[in-house]
TORMI-961675 format. One record per residue (C-alpha): residue in one letter; x, y, z. Coordinates in pm, 1 decimal, decimal comma. Layout:
<kemars>
<r:A	east:X	north:Y	up:Z>
...
</kemars>
This chain:
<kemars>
<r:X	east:-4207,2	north:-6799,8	up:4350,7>
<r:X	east:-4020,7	north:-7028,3	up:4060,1>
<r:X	east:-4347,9	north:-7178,1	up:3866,0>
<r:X	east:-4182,4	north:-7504,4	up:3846,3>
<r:X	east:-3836,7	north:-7711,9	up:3938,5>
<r:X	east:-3540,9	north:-7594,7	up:3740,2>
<r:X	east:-3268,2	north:-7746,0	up:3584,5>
<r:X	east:-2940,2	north:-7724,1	up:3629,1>
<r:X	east:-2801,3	north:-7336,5	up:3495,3>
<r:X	east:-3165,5	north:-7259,8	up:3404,7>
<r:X	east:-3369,2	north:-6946,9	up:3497,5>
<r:X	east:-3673,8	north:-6735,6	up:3420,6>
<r:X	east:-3800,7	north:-6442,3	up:3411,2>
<r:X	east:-4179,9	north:-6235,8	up:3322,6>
<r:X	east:-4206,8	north:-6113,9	up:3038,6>
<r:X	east:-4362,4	north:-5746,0	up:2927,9>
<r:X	east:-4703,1	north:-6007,2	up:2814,3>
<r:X	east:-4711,6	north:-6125,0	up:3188,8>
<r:X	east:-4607,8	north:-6488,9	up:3021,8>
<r:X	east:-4289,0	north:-6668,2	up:3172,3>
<r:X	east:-3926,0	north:-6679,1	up:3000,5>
<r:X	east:-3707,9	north:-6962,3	up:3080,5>
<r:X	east:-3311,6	north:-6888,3	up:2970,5>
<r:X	east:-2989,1	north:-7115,8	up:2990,1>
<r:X	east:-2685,0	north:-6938,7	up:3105,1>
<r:X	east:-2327,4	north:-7120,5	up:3078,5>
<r:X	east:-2159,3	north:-7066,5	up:3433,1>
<r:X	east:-1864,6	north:-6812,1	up:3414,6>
<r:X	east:-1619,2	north:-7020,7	up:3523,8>
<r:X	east:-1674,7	north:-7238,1	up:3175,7>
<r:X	east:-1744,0	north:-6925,6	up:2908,6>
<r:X	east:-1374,3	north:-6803,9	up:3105,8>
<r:X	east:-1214,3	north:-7130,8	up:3024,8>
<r:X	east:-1295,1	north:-7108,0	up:2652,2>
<r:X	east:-1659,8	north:-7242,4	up:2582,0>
<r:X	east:-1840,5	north:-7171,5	up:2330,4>
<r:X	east:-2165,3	north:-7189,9	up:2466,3>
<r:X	east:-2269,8	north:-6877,1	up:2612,7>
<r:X	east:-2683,7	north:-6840,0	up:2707,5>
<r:X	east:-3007,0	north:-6971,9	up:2544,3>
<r:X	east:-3398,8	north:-6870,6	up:2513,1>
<r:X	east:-3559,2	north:-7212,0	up:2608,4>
<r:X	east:-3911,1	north:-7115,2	up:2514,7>
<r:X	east:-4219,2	north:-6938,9	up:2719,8>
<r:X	east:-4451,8	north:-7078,2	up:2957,4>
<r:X	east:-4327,9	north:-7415,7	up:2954,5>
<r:X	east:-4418,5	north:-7726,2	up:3127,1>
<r:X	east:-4197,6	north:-7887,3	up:3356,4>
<r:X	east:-4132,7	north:-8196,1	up:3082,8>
<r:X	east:-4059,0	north:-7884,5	up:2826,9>
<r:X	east:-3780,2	north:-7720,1	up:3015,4>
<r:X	east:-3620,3	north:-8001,3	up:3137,2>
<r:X	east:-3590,4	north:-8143,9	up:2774,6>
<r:X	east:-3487,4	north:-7843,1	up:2639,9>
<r:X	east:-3224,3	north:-7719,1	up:2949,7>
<r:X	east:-3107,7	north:-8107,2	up:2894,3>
<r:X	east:-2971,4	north:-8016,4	up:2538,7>
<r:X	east:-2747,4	north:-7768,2	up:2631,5>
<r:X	east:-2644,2	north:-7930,6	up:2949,9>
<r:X	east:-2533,1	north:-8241,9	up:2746,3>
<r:X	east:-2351,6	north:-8008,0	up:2534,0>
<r:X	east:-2169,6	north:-7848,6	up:2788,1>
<r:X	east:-2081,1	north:-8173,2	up:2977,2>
<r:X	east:-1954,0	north:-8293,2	up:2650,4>
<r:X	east:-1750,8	north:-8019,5	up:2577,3>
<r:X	east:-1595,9	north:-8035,0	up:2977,6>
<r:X	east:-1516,0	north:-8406,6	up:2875,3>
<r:X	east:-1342,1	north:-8300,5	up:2552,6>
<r:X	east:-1138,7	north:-8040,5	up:2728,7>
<r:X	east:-1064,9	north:-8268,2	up:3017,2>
<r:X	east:-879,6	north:-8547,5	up:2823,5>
<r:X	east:-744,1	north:-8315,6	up:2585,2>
<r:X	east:-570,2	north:-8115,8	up:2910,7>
<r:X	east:-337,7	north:-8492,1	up:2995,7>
<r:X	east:-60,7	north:-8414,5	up:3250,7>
<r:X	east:272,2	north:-8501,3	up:3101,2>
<r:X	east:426,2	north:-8779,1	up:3256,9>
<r:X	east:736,4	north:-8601,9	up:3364,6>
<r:X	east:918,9	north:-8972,6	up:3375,5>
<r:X	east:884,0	north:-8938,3	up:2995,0>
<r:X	east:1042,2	north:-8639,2	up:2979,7>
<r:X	east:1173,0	north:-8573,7	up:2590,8>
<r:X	east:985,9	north:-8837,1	up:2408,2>
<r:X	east:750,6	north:-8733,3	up:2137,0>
<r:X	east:425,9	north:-8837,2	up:2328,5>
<r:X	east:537,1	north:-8628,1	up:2651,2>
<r:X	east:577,5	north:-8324,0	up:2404,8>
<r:X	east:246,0	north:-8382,1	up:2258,1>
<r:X	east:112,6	north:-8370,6	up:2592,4>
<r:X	east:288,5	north:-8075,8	up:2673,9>
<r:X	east:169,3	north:-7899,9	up:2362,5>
<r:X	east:-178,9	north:-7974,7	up:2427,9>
<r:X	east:-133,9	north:-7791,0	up:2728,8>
<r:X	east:63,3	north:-7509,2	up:2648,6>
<r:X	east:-49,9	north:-7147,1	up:2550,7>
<r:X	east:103,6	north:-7186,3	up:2211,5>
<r:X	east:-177,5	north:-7438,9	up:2124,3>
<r:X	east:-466,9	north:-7298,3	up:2299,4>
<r:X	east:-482,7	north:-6961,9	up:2225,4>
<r:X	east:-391,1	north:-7042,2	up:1827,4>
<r:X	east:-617,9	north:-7357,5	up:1831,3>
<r:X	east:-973,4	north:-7309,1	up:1863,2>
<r:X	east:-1226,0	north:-7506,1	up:2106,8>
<r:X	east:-1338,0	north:-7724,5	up:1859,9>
<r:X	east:-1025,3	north:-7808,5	up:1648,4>
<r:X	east:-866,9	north:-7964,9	up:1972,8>
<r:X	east:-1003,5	north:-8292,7	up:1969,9>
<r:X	east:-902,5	north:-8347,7	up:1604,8>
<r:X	east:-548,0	north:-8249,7	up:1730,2>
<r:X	east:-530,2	north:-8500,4	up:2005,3>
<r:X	east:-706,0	north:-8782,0	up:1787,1>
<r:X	east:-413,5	north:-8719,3	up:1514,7>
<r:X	east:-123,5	north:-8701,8	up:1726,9>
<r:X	east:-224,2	north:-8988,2	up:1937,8>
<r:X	east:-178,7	north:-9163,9	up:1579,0>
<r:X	east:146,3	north:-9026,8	up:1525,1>
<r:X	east:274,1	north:-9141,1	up:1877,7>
<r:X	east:66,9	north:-9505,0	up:1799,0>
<r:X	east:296,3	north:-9560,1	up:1460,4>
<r:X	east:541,1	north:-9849,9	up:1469,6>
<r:X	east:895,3	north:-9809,6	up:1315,0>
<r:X	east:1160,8	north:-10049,2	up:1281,2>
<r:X	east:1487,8	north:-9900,0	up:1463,1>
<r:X	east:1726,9	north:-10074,7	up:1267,3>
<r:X	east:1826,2	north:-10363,8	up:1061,4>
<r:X	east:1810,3	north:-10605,6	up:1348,3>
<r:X	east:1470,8	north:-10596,0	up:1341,3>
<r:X	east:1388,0	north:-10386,4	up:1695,2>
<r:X	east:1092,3	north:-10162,4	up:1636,7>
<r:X	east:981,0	north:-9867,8	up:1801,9>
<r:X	east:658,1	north:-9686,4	up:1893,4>
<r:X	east:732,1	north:-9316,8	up:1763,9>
<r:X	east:530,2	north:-9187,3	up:2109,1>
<r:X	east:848,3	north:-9394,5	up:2290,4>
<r:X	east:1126,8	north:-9208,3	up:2085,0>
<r:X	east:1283,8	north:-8922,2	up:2187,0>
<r:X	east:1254,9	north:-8605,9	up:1971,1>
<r:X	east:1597,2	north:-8596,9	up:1862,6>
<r:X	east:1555,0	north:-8931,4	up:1703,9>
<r:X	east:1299,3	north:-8779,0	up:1441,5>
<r:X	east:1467,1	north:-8683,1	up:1145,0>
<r:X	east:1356,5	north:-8596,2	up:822,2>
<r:X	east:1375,4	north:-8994,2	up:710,6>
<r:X	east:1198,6	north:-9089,0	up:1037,7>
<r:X	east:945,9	north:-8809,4	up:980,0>
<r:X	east:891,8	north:-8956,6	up:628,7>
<r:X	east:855,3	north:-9309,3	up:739,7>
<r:X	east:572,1	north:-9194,3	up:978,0>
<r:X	east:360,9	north:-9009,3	up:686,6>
<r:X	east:432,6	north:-9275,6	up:470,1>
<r:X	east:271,8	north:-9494,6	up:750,7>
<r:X	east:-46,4	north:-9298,3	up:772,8>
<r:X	east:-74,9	north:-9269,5	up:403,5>
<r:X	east:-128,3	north:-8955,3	up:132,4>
<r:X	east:-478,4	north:-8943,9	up:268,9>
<r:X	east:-642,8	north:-8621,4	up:475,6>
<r:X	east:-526,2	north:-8779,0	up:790,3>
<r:X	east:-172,0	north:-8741,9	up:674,8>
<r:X	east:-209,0	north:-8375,7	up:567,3>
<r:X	east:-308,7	north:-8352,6	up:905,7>
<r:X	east:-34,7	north:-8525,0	up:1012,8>
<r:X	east:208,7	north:-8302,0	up:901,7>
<r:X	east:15,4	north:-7955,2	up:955,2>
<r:X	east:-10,9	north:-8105,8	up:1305,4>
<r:X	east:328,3	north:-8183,4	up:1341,0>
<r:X	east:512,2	north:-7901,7	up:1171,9>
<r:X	east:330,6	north:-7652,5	up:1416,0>
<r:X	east:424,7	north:-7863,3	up:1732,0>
<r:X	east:757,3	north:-7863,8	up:1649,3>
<r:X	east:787,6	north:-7514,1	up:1564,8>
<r:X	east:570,6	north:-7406,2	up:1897,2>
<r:X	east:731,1	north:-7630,9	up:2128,3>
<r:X	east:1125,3	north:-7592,4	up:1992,4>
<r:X	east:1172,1	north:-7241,5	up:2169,0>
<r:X	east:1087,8	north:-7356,7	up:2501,3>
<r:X	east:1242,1	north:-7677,9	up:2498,6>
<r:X	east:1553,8	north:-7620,9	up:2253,0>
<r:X	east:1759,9	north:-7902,2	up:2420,2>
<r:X	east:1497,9	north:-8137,1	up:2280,5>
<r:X	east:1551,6	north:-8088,3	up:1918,0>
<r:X	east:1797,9	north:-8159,1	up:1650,3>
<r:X	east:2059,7	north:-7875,8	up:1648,9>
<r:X	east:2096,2	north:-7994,5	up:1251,3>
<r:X	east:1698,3	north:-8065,0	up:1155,0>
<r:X	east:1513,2	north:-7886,4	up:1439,7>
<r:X	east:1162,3	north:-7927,2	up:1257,2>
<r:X	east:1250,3	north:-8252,0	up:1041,3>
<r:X	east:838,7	north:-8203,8	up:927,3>
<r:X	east:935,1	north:-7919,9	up:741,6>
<r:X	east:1140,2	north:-8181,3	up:476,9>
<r:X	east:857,7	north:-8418,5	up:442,0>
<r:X	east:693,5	north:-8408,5	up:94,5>
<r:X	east:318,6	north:-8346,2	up:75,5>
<r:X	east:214,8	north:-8656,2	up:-200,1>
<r:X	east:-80,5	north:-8513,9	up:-427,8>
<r:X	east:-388,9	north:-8742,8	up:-350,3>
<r:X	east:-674,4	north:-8766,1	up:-541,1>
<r:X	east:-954,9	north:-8591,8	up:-364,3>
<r:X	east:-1311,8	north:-8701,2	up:-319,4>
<r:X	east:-1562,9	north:-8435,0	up:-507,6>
<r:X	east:-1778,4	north:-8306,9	up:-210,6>
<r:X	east:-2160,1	north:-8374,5	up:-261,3>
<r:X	east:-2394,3	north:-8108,3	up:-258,1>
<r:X	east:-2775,7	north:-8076,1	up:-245,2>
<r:X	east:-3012,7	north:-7850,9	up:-394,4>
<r:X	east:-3275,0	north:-7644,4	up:-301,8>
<r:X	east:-3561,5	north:-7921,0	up:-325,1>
<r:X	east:-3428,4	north:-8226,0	up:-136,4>
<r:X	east:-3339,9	north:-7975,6	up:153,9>
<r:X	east:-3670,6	north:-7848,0	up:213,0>
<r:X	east:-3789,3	north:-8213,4	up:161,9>
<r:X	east:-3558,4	north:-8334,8	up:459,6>
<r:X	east:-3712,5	north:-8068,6	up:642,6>
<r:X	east:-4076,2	north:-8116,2	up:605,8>
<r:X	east:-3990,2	north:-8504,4	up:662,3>
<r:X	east:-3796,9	north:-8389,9	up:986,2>
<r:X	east:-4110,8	north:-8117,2	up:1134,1>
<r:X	east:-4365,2	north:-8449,8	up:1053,4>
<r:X	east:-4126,9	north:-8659,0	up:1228,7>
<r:X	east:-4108,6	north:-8458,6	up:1536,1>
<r:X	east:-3730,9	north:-8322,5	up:1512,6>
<r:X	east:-3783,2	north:-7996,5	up:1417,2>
<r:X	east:-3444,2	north:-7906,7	up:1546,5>
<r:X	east:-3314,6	north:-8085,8	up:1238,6>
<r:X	east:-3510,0	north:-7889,7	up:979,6>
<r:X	east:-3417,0	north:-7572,0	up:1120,3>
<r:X	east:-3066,7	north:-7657,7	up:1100,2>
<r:X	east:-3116,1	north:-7760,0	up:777,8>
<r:X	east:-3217,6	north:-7411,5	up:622,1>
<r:X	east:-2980,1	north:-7218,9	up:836,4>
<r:X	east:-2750,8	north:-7449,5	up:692,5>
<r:X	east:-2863,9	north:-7412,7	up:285,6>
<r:X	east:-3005,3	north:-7072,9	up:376,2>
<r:X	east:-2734,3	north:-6863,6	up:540,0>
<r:X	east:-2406,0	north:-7096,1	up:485,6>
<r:X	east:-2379,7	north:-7189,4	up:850,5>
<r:X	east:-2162,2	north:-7457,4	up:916,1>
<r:X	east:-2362,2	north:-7740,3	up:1137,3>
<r:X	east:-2100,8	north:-7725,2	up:1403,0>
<r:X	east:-2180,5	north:-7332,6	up:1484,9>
<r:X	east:-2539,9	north:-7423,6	up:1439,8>
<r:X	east:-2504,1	north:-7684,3	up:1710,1>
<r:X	east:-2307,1	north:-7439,4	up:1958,7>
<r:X	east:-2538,5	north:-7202,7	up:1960,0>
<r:X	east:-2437,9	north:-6921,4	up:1719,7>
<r:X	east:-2787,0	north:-6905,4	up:1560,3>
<r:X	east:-3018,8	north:-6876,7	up:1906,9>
<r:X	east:-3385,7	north:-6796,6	up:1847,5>
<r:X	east:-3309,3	north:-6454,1	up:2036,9>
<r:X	east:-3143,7	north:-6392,1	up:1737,9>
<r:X	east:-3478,4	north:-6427,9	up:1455,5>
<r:X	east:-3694,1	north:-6138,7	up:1404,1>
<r:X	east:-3572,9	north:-5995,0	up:1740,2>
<r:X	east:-3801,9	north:-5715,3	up:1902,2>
<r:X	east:-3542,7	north:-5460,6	up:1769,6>
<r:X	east:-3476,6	north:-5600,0	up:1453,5>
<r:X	east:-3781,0	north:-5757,9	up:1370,8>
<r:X	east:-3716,0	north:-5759,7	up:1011,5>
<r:X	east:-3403,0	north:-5946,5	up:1029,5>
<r:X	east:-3232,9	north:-6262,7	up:1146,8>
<r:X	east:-2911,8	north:-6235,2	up:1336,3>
<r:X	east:-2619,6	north:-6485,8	up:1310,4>
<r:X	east:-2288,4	north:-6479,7	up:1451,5>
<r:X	east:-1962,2	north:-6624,1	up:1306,2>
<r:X	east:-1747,8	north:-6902,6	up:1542,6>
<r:X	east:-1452,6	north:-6748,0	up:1404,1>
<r:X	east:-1439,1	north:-6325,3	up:1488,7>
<r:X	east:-1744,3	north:-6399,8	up:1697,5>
<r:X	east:-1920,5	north:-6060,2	up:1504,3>
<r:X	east:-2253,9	north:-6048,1	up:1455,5>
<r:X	east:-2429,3	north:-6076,3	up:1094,2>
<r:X	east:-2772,2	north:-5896,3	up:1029,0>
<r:X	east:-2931,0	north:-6048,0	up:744,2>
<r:X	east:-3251,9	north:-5881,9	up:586,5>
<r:X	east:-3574,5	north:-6153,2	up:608,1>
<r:X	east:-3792,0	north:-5884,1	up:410,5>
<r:X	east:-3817,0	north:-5569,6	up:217,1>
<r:X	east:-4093,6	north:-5361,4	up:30,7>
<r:X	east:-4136,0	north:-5284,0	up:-344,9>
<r:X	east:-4328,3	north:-5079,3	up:-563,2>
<r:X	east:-4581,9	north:-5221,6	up:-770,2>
<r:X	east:-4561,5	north:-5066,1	up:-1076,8>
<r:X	east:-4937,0	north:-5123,3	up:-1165,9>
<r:X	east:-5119,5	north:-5051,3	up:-874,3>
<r:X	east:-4834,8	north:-4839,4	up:-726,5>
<r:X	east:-4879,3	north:-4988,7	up:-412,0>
<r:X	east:-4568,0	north:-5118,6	up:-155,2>
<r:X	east:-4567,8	north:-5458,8	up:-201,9>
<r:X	east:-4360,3	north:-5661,1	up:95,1>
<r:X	east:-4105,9	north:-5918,7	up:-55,6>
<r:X	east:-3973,7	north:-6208,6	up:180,6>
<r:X	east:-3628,6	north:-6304,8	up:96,0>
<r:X	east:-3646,9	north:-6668,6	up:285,7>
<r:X	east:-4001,5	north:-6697,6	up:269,5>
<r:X	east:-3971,0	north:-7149,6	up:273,6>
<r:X	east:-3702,8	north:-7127,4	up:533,8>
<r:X	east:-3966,0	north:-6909,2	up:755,5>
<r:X	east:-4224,3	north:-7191,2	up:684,6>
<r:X	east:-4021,9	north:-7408,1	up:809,5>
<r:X	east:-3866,5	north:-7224,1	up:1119,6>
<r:X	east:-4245,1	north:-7124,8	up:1232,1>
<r:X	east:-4358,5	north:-7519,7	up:1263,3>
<r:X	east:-4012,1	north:-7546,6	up:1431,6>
<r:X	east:-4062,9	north:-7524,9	up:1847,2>
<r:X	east:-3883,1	north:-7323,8	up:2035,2>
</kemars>
């Protein structure tokens, strides 16, 4: 019999202990389409608030990232066949950009080039202006490809801009070479990157990280903390943290019980990193155990599973 209700994509099973295991498990027909969230260890013996708070995270996450991949996945309106904004919908769509462009990179792409298409250019010296999405690709040249960075400014957004740019032409040229300039096929590839300025990253240290997460465990989001060591700790970017790629499955694991196991977004291998190891005392002569991440275990035992 199922102990309690269960969520959406939720399931359980007994444990060796005779205690109850509840696990989410990403349907196939997503983790085939590209997303990154695979399966998660919910916790043992929960309630019925528990594991519907807990199987709620990663359905949220996964209903987000169907809504990302949704509006990033726009039709091309055929009746705008060769203007810049049908061929950014067509890239968006096309195998050139989604097997080179990972999950999460997409959105940025979409949110860029929709400001590319959004930039308005005066045609000519009567004064007509155009909205670059309305022009047809032929009409970008290396001037009108200037005139749009110069719009969006030397800022990151404009690197983007023509990173972003530069690759759709080049992608999207082969298929559709009667779109393109015969003289200027990838006008991006004449714009000149302006040197900016760039803002010096902050950093923090060791002290006001474990003081964010001892003020996150006493105010009850213990999630937080723990991605705050993993974070400091093992150099995890937040946005792996937050898809999964450090599960609990993964932290002093029944057959590596000395060790936490991360994986990398990127290559998708697996890292084993050593929590412990033993020394010899050279006094008493005795094996002395050393913990490597000894306040980042504090922290990750007040965390709940």
């Amino acid at each position: 019999m199922v102990p309690i209700a269960m969520p959406q994509y939720t399931s359980f099973k007994t444990l060796a202990n005779g205690s109850t295991g509840y696990y989410w498990t990403c349907p196939t027909l997503y983790r085939k389409a590209g997303c990154p969230y695979r399966s998660a260890a919910l916790g043992v013996n929960l309630s019925q608030k528990e594991l519907y708070e807990a199987a709620g995270v990663w359905n949220a996450r996964l209903e987000e990232w169907r809504r990302e991949r949704s509006s990033a996945r726009v039709e091309p309106d055929v009746s705008r066949y060769g203007t810049v904004e049908w061929l950014m919908n067509a890239y968006l769509k096309h195998s050139s950009f989604l097997e080179r462009v990972a999950e999460f990179s997409r959105p940025d792409y979409k949110r860029v080039l929709d400001r590319v298409c959004d930039v308005v250019l005066k045609a000519d010296k009567t004064g007509n202006s155009v909205r670059v999405g309305d022009a047809k690709v032929g009409q970008i040249g290396v001037s009108t490809a200037e005139k749009i960075y110069a719009e969006i400014g030397a800022t990151r957004t404009g690197e983007k801009v023509l990173t972003y740019c530069k690759a759709m032409w080049k992608r999207m040229q082969p298929h559709h070479p009667e779109l393109f300039r015969p003289d200027t096929p990838n006008p991006w590839e004449g714009v000149t990157l302006k040197r900016r300025v760039k803002k010096k990253k902050g950093h923090v240290d060791r002290e006001m990280v474990y003081a964010f997460a001892n003020g996150a465990i006493e105010h009850g989001r213990g999630e937080l903390a723990a991605a705050a060591v993993l974070a400091f700790e093992w150099l995890m970017r937040p946005s792996s943290i937050g898809a999964g790629y450090a599960p609990w499955t993964g932290y002093r694991a029944s057959d590596q019980p000395d060790k936490i196991r991360l994986k990398h977004r990127k290559n998708d291998e697996l890292a084993l990193h050593p929590l412990e190891y033993t020394e010899v005392d050279e006094e008493t002569g005795e094996e002395v155990l050393v913990k490597l991440y000894e306040d980042a275990e504090k922290i990750l035992a007040q965390t709940p599973r």
